[in-house]
C-alpha positions as CSV (number, residue, x, y, z in Angstrom):
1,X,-79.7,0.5,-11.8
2,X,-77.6,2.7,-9.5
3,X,-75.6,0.9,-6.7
4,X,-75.3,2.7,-3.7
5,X,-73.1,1.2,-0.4
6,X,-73.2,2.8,2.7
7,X,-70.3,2.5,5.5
8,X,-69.3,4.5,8.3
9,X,-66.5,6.2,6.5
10,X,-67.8,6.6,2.9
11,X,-70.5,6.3,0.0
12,X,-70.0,4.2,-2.9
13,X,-72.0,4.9,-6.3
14,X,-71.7,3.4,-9.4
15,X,-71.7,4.0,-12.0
16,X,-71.3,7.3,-11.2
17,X,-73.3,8.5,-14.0
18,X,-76.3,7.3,-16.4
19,X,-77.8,8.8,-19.4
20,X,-74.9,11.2,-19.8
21,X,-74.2,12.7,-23.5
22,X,-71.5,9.8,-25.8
23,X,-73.2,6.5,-24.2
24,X,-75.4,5.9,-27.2
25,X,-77.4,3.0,-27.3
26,X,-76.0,0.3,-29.8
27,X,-78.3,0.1,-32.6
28,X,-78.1,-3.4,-33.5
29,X,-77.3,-4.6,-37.5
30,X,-81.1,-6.4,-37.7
31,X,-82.7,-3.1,-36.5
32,X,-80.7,-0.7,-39.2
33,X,-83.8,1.0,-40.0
34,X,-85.5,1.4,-37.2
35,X,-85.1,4.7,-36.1
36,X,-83.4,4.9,-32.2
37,X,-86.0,5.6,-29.6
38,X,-86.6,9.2,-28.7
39,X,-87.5,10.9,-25.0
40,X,-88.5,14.0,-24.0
41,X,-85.3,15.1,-22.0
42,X,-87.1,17.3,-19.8
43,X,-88.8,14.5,-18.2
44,X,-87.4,12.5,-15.0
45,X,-84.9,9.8,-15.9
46,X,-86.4,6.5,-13.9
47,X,-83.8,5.1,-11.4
48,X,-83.4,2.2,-9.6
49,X,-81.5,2.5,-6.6
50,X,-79.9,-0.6,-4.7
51,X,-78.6,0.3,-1.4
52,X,-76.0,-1.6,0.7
53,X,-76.0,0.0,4.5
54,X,-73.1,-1.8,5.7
55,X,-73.8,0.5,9.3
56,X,-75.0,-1.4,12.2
57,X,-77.8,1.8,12.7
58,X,-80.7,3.3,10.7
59,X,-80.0,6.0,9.5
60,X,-81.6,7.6,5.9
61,X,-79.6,8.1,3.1
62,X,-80.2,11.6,1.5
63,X,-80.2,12.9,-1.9
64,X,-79.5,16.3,-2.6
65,X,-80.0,18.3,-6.2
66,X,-82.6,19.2,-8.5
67,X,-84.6,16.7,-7.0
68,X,-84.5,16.4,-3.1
69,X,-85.4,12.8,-1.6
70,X,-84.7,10.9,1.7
71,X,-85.0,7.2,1.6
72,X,-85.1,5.0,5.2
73,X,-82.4,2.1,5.7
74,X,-82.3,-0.4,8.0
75,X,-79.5,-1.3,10.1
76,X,-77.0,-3.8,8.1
77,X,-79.7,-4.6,5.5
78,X,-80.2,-3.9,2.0
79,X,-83.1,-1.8,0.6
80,X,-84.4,-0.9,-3.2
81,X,-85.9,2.2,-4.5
82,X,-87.2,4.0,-7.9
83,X,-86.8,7.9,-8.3
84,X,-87.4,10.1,-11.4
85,X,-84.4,12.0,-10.8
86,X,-84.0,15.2,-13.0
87,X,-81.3,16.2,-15.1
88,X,-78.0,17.6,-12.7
89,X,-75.8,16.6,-10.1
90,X,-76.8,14.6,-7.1
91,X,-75.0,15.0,-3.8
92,X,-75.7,11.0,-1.0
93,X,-74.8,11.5,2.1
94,X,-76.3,9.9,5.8
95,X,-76.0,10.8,8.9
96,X,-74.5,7.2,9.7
97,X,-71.1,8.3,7.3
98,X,-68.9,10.5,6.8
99,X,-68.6,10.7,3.4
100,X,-70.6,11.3,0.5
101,X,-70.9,10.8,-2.9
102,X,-71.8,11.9,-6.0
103,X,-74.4,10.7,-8.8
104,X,-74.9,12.7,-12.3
105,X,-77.7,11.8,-14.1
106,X,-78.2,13.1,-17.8
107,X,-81.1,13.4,-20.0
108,X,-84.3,11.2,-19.6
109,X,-84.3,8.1,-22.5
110,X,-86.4,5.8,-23.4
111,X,-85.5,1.9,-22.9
112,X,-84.9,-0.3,-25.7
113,X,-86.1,-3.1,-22.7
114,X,-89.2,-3.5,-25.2
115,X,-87.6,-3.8,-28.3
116,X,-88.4,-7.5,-30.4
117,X,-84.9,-9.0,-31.1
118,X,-84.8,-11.2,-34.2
119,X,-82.4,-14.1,-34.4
């Protein structure tokens, strides 16, 4: 999940990266031998995007990069969104700010979310 917050003066993201290269998945002592989940990283990485617009207009917020997308807000509301965002750098902005941010997404992976833990 990617937390995004929007104000007149700037664009907040974090983390500011996911799925980079070094944050390997902690293979757990019970699950030794199991061999860590593979994906092809070609494929989009999944994304979910939580967005704060802390500005009192609507205004979209805008993702720019190997993957080009424009999602509505609301004024001074919270919204949620899922992209498959390619591997590369992502430039937010909005109209309603000044700022912008930036987002780097890494290779696709597969979750361990459906992985049976044993006590």
């Amino acid at each position: 999940m990617v937390s995004v917050s929007v104000s007149a003066e700037k664009i907040e993201v974090a983390p500011r990266g996911i799925g980079l290269p070094g944050q390997l998945p902690v293979n757990l002592n019970q699950n030794r031998n199991a061999p860590i989940s593979q994906a092809n990283p070609d494929d989009p990485a999944v994304v979910d995007l939580r967005i704060s617009n802390m500005v009192r207009s609507a205004a979209p917020l805008v993702l720019e990069g190997p993957v080009d997308q424009t999602y509505p807000m609301s004024p001074s509301s919270p919204a949620s969104f899922t992209a498959g965002l390619k591997t590369g750098i992502y430039r937010l902005s909005s109209p309603a700010s000044t700022g912008t941010a930036l987002l780097v997404v890494g290779p696709s992976r597969i979750s361990s979310a459906g992985d049976v833990l044993t006590p």
